[in-house]
KEKEDREN-372458 format. One line per 3 residues: number of its first residue (from 1); their letters; for each residue x, y, z of C-alpha. Coordinates in steps of 0.2 Angstrom, whole numbers, plus 5000, padded with zeros to 4 digits. Example, Ala and Ser with C-alpha at 12.3 -4.5 7.8 and 13.67 -1.06 7.14 Angstrom:
1 = AS = 5062 4978 5039  5068 4995 5036
***
This chain:
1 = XXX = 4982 5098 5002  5000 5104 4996  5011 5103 5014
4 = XXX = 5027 5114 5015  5044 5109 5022  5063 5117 5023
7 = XXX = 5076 5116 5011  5086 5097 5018  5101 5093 5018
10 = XXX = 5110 5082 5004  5115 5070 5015  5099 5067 5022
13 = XXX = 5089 5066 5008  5102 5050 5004  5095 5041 5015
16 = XXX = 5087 5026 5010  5069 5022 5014  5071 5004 5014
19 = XXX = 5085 5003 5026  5075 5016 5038  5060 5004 5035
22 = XXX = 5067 4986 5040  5078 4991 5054  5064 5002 5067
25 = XXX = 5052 4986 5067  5052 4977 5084  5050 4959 5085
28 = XXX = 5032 4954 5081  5019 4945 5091  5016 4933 5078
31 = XXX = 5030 4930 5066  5030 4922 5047  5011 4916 5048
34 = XXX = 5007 4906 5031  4991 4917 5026  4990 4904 5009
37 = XXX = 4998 4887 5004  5007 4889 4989  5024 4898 4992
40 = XXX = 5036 4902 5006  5031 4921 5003  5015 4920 5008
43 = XXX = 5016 4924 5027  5015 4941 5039  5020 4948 5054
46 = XXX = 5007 4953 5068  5011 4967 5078  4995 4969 5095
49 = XXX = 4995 4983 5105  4992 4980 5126  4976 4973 5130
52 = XXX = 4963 4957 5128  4954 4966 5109  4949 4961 5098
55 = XXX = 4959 4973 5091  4956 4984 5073  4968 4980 5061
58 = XXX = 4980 4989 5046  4987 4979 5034  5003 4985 5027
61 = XXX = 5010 4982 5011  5028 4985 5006  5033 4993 4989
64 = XXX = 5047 4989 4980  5043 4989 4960  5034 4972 4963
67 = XXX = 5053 4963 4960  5061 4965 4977  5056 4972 4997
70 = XXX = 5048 4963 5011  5037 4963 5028  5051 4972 5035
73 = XXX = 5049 4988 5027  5036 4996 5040  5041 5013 5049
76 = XXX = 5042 5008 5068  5035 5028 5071  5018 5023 5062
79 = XXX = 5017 5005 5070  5020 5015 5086  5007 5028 5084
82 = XXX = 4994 5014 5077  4997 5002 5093  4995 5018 5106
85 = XXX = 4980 5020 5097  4974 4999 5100  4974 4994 5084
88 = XXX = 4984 4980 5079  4996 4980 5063  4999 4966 5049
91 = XXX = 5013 4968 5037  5013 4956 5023  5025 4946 5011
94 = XXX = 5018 4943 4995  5024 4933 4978  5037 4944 4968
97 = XXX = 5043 4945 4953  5052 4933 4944  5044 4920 4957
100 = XXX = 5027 4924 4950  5020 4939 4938  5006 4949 4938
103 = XXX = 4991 4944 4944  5001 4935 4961  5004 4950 4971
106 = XXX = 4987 4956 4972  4982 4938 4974  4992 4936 4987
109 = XXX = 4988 4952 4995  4967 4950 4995  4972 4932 5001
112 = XXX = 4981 4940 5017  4964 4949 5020  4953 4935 5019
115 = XXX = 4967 4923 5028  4966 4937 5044  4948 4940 5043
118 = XXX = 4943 4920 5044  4956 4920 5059  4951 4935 5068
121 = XXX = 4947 4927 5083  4962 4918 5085  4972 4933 5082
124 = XXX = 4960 4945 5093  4957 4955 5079  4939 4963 5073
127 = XXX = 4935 4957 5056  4924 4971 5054  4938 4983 5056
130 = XXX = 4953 4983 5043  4962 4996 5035  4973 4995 5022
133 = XXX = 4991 5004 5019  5005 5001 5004  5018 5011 4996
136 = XXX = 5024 5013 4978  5021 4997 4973  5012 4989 4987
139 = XXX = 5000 5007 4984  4996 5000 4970  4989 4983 4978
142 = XXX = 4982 4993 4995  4971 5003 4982  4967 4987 4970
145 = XXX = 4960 4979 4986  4951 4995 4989  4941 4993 4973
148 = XXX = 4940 4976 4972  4934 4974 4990  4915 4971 4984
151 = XXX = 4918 4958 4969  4927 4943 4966  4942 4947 4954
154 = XXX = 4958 4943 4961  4949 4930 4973  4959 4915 4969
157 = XXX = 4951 4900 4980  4967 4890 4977  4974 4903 4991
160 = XXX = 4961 4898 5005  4946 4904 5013  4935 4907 4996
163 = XXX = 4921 4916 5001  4927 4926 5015  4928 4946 5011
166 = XXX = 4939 4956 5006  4933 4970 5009  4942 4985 5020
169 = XXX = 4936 5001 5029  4948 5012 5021  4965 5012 5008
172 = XXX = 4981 5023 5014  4992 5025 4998  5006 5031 4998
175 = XXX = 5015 5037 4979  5006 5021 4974  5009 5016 4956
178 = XXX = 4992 5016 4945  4991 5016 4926  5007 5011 4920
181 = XXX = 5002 5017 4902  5004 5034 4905  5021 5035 4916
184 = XXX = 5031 5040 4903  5023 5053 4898  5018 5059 4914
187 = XXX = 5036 5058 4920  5041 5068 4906  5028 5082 4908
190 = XXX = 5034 5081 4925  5053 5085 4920  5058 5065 4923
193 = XXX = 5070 5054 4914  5056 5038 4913  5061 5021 4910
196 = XXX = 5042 5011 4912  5040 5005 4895  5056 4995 4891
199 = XXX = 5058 4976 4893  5067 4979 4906  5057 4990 4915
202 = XXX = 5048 4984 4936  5031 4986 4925  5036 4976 4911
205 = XXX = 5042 4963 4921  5028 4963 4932  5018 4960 4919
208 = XXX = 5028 4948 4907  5028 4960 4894  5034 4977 4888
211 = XXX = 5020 4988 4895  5014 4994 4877  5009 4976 4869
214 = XXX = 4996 4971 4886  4986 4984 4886  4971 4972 4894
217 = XXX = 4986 4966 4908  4990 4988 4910  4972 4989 4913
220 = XXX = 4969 4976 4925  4980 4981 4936  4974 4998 4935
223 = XXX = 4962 5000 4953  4953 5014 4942  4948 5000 4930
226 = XXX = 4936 4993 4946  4930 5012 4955  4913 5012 4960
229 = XXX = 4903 5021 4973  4902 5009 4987  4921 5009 4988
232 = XXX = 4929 5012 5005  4937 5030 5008  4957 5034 5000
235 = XXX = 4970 5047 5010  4984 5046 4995  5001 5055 4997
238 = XXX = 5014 5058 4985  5030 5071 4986  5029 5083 4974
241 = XXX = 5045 5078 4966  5044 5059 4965  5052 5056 4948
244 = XXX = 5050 5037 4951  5032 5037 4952  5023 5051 4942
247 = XXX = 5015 5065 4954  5000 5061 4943  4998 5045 4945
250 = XXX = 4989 5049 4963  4981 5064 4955  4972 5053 4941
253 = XXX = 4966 5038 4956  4961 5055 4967  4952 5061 4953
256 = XXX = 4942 5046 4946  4937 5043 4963  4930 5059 4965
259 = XXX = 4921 5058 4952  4913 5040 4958  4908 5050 4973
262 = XXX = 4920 5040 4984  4928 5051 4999  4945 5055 4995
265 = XXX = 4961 5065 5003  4975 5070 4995  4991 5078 5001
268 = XXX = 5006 5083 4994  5022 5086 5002  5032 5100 4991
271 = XXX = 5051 5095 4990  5048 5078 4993  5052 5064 4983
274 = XXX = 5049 5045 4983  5050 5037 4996  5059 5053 5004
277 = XXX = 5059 5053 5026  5049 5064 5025  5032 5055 5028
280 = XXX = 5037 5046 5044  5052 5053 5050  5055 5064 5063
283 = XXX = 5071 5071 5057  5063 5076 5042  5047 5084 5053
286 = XXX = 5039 5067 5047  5029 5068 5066  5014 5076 5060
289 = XXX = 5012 5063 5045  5012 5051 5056  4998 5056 5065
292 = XXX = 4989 5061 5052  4991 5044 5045  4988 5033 5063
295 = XXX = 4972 5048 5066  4965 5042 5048  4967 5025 5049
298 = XXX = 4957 5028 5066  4945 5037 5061  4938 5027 5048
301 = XXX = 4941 5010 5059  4928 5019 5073  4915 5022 5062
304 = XX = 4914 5004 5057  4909 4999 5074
***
C-alpha cells in the first residue's frame, strides 16, 4: 500500500530519528534486565501497562547499522498506543560492532526472546503472545527471528535457556536491511550514492569482511535464506525515498514471503526517507502509523490466544 503525505518542511525533515527516539521513553518498570551472561549489553527494558496480566509482549529492536544505537531508541507514541492497548513492551540491547560481529546481534536478540519467555511469569507476561518490531538494522534481526523462530540457528546455548522457543506471533519491520549483496545496485537503480560494499561500510564491518568475499556470511544473514510457510505474519514499511536502505530491499523480503505463502503487508510512505518522522510522529501525521502499527501488533497477539 503506497501512503501519501504533503510537501515538509526542510527543517523538519532534519530532525533526527535517533534523538526523537531516546528522549520520549519514560522510565521502565524493569530497567537493564541481563537476558544472557556474556556482556554488559545483554539487558532490556520492560515497559507493563495497568493491571495484574499476564500481559502480551513486543519486543523492540533498535537500528543503528549494527555499529552504534541502544534500548533507548523506542517512539514514546508507539509504546503509548501498545500499553493502552495492555500489551507490555520490551526494548532490547544487543552485542554491536566492534564488541562482537555477525552472528552476535541475532544471538543476542533470539536470546532476549527465549530469556523473556522462560520468565514470563515473573514479568507477568504471556509466553504465548510475542511480537517482534526492529528498524533498519534491528529490522533485519526482528525478521531473522521471524524465519528462524521454528529451527535452531542462531540458538546459542552459551546465552541461556537452550530449548526454550523463539518463536513470535508476528515481525513489524521497519526499512529493515536484507541482502546486503544487492544494495548497491539496488541503490543506484534507486538514484542513490551506495557505500555497502567497501571496508569500511556498516555491512562490512558487521560481517568482518568487505561484503563481496563472504558471500556464505551475506547469506546467513539474509531472513530470506530461512523462509518457509509456517512463518509468522510481516507488516514491512519503508519510505519511498530511503536512500540508506534500498526501497527494495523490503520489496524483495515482501516478495519471497509471498511466495512462501506467508501473510504479508506492505506500506510505503511516498516522500519519505529513512528513518523520516514520519512513521510515528504526529507532526509529521505519523498518528495513523502508529495505530496502524499498535492495531497489527494486536491483532495478531489475539489470535494467539
Amino acid at each position: 500500500m503506497r501512503i501519501k503525505r504533503p510537501v515538509l518542511l526542510a527543517a523538519a525533515l532534519a530532525l533526527s530519528v535517533a534523538v526523537a527516539f531516546t528522549t520520549w521513553p519514560p522510565a521502565p518498570d524493569h530497567a537493564d534486565i541481563a537476558y544472557a551472561p556474556l556482556s554488559a549489553s545483554q539487558t532490556f527494558d520492560l515497559y507493563l501497562p495497568e493491571g495484574p496480566g499476564p500481559f502480551p509482549l513486543v519486543i523492540n529492536i533498535h537500528g543503528g547499522g549494527f555499529w552504534k544505537g541502544d534500548k533507548g531508541m523506542l517512539s514514546r507514541k508507539i509504546l503509548d498506543a501498545l500499553r493502552a492497548r495492555r500489551i507490555a513492551v520490551a526494548t532490547i540491547d544487543y552485542r554491536l560492532t566492534p564488541e562482537a560481529r555477525f552472528p552476535a546481534a541475532i544471538e543476542d536478540a533470539k536470546a532476549a526472546v527465549r530469556f523473556l519467555r522462560a520468565n514470563a511469569a515473573r514479568y507477568r507476561l504471556d509466553p504465548e503472545r510475542f511480537v517482534v518490531f526492529g528498524q533498519s538494522a534491528g529490522g533485519n534481526l526482528a525478521a531473522l527471528i521471524g524465519t528462524t523462530g521454528n529451527a535452531a540457528v542462531f540458538d546459542n546455548p552459551a546465552l541461556g535457556n537452550p530449548g526454550v522457543s523463539a518463536h513470535v506471533n508476528a515481525v513489524i519491520d521497519w526499512y529493515g536491511v536484507h541482502d546486503f549483496l544487492l544494495m548497491e545496485e539496488q541503490a543506484r537503480a534507486q538514484g542513490c550514492s551506495p557505500n555497502h560494499e567497501a571496508a569500511n561500510s556498516f555491512e562490512s564491518l558487521y560481517l568482518g569482511a568487505p561484503v563481496r568475499t563472504v558471500p556464505d556470511k551475506v547469506s546467513a544473514t539474509n531472513p530470506i535464506t530461512y523462509i518457509d510457510a509456517a512463518d509468522p505474519p510481516f507488516l514491512l514499511q519503508v519510505g519511498s525515498e530511503d536512500c540508506l536502505v534500498p526501497v527494495a530491499q523490503t520489496t524483495i523480503l515482501a516478495d519471497a514471503l509471498r511466495m512462501a505463502g506467508v501473510p504479508v503487508e506492505v506500506d510505503q510512505f511516498e516522500g519519505t526517507s529513512h528513518g523520516d518522522n514520519s512513521f510515528w510522529s504526529p507532526v509529521f501525521e505519523g498518528d495513523a502509523n502508529v495505530e496502524r502499527v499498535a492495531d497489527f501488533a494486536e491483532a495478531h497477539l489475539r489470535k494467539a490466544r
